[in-house]
C-alpha positions in Angstrom: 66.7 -9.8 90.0 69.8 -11.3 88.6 71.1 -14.6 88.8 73.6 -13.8 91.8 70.8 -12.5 93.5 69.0 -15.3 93.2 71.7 -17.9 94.0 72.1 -16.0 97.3 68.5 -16.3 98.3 68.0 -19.8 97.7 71.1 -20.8 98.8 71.0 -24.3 100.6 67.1 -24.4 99.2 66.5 -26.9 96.0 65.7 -25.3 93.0 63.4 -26.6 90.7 59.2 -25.6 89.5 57.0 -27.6 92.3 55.5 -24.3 92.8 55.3 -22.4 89.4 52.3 -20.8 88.3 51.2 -20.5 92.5 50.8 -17.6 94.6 50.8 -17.2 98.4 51.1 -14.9 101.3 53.3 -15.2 104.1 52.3 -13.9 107.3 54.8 -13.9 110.1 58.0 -13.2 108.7 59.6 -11.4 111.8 63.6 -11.0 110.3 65.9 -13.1 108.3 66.1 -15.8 111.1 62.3 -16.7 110.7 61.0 -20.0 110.2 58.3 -18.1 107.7 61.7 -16.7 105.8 63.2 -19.7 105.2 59.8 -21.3 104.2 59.6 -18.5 101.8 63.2 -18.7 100.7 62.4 -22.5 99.7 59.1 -21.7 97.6 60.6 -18.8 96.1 63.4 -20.8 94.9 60.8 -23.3 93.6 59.0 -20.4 91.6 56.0 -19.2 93.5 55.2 -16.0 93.5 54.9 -14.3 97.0 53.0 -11.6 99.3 53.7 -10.7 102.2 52.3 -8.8 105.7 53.8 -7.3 108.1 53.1 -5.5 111.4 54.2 -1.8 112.1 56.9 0.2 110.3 59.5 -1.3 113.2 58.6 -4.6 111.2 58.2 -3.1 107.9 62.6 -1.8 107.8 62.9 -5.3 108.3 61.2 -7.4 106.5 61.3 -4.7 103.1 64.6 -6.1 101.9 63.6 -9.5 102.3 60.4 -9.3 100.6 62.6 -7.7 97.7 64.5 -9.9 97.4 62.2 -12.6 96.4 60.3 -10.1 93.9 57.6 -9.7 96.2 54.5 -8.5 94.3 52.2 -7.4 97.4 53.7 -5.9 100.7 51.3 -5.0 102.7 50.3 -4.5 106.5 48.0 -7.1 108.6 47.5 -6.0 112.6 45.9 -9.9 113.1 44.0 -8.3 116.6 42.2 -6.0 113.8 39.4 -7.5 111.6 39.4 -4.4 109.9 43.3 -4.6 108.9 42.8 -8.1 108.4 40.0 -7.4 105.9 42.0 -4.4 104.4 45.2 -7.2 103.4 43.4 -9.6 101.7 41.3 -7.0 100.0 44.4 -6.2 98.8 45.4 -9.6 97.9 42.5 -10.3 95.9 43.0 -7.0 93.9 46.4 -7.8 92.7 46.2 -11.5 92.1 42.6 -12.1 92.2 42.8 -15.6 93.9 45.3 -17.2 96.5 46.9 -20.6 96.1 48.4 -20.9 99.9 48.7 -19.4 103.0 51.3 -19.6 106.0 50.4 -18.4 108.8 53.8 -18.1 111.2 52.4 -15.6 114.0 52.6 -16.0 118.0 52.6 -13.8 121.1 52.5 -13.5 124.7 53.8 -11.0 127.1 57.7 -11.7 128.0 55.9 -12.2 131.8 53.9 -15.3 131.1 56.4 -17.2 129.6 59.1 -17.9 132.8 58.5 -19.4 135.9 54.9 -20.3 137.4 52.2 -21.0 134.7 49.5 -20.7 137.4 51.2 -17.6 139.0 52.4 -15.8 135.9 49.3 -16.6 133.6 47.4 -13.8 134.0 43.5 -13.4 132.4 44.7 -10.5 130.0 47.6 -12.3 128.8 45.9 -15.4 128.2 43.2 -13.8 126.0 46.0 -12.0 124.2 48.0 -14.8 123.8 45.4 -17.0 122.2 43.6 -13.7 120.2 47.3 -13.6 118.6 48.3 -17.0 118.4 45.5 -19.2 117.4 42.2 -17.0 116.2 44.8 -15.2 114.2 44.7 -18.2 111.9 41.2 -19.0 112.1 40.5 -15.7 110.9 43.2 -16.1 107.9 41.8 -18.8 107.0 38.1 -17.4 106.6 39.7 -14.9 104.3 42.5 -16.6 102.4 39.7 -19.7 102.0 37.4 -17.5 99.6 40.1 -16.3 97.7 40.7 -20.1 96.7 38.8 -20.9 93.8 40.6 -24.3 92.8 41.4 -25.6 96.5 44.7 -24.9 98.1 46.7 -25.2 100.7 47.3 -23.3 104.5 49.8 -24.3 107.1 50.7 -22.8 110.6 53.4 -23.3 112.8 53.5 -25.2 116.0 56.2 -27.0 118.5 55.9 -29.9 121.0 54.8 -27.6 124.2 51.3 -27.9 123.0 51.9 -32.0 123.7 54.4 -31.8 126.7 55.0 -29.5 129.8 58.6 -27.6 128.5 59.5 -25.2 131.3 58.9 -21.8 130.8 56.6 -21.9 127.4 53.0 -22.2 129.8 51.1 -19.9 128.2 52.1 -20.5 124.7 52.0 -24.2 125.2 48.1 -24.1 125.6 47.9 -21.6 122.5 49.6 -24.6 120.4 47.5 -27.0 121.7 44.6 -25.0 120.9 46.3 -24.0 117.3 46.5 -27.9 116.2 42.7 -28.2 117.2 42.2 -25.4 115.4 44.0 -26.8 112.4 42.1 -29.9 111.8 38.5 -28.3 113.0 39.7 -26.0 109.8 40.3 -28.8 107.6 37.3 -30.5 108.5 35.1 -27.1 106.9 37.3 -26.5 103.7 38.1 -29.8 102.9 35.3 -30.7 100.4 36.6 -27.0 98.4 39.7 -29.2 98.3 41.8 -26.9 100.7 44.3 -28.5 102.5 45.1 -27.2 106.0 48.4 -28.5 108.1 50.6 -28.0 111.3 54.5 -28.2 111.2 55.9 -28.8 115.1 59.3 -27.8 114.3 62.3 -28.0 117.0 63.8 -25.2 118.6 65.4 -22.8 116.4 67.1 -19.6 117.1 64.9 -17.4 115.8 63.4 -14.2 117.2 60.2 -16.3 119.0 62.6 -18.5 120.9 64.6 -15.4 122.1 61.7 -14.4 124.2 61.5 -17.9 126.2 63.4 -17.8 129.6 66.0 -20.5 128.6 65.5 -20.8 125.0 69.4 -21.7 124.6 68.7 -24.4 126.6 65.8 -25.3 124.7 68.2 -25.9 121.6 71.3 -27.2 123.3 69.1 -29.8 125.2 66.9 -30.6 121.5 70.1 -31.4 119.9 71.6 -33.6 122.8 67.9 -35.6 123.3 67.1 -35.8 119.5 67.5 -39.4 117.1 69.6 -37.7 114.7 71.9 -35.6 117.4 71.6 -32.6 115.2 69.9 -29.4 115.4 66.4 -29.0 113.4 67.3 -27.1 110.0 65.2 -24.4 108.6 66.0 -26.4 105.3 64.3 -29.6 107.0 61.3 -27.5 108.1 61.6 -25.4 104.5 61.3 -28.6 103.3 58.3 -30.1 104.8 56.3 -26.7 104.1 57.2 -27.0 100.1 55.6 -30.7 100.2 52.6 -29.7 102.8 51.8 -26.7 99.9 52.8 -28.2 96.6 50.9 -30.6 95.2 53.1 -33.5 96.0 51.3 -33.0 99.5 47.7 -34.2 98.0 45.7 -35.8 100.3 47.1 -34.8 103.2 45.4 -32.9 105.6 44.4 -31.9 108.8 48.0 -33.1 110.2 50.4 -32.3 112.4 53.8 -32.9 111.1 57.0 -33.1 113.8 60.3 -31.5 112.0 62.4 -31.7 115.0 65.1 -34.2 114.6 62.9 -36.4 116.3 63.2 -35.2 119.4 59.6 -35.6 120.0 59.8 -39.6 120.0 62.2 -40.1 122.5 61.0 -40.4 126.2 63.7 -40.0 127.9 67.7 -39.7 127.1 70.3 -42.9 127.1 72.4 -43.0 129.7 76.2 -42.8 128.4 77.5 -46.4 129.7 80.7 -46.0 131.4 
């Protein structure tokens, strides 16, 4: 790749070798607006060599040129609902690198249905064991497998945001799931920490990416995150980028089994101050 190439995918990401000489795989990269791309964008442009999975050839168009454009070395498909699939990506991992350095894990879903309105009414028994099959065992079971492909410890995060603490209207379903993911997370710390595996949560704010277009009043999800936060501003992918490179390089030692808020810090305040007159 040359040098313009590069300069255009790490664009607003600082360069530098935190993560030289490390491999990972990125699971969840959905189109050039995912939070897993612009995690990716931001260890790429720190030197770590990358894999990624993907789901279906609808996916696959997408996510091709971006994975080519960070020199890529595995490509490969993962259907998370499949342990066979699962088994079949990381068999490919460990034939082409041999061992695994990190892991993110950026996956979620749950029929369009069960996220608007009602959580009682619109939760429905099939869509809740989808939802959390999907969105939380996914990681559990990438974990298993990317865990004994790291001989000399590592480091795994996933994504979460703040409906797994508070009620935000119209995320129900997927609320619980994140709740359930950040138990998840430090249950999974707790069994790889003494291979010295690291294993983290990022709550990031809302962000327009492909996830929060599928949340009945996602705009107003944003809007409302910018308005409410401490720093008035939206969350950046370069904020959240950011966090992910320290959570996964070494500088993030000894941290583990947290939950980290990148969200502006919208997350502290209670309630909004009234404009005085």
């Amino acid at each position: 790749m040359s040098d313009a190439a590069t300069d255009d995918v790490t664009e607003g990401f600082p360069r530098g070798k935190l993560m030289r000489g490390k491999r990972g795989l990125i699971m969840g990269v959905a189109n050039k607006n995912s939070i897993a791309w612009g995690i990716a964008r931001q260890l790429f442009a720190q030197g770590a060599e990358l894999g990624f999975t993907y789901q279906g050839e609808a996916l696959a168009k997408r996510v091709r040129p971006l994975a080519d454009s960070v020199n890529a070395s595995i490509f490969t498909p993962c259907d998370v609902s499949d342990d066979a699939s699962m088994d079949a990506a990381f068999a490919e991992v460990q034939e082409k690198w041999g061992e695994l350095d990190f892991l993110v894990h950026s996956i979620g879903f749950s029929e369009r249905g069960g996220l608007q309105g009602s959580f009682v009414e619109n939760t429905t028994r099939e869509n809740f064991k989808l939802t959390m099959d999907i969105s939380v065992y996914s990681f559990v079971a990438a974990a298993k497998r990317a865990s004994a492909l790291m001989h000399n410890g590592g480091s795994m995060i996933t994504m979460s945001y703040l409906g797994s603490e508070r009620v935000i209207p119209n995320y129900n379903v997927m609320g619980v799931a994140k709740a359930a993911l950040e138990s998840s997370t430090r249950y999974i710390a707790k069994d790889l920490g003494p291979k010295g595996i690291r294993v983290n949560t990022i709550s990031a704010g809302p962000m327009r990416t492909l996830a929060m277009a599928g949340i009945t009043g996602g705009r107003g999800m944003i809007s409302t995150g910018k308005e409410w936060s401490l720093l008035k501003e939206d969350t950046s992918m370069e904020g959240v980028a950011g966090t992910a490179l320290w959570l996964l390089s070494d500088l993030g030692r000894s941290v583990t089994g947290e939950m980290m808020h990148v969200d502006a810090g919208f997350h502290a305040v209670g309630m909004p101050e009234e404009e005085v007159s």
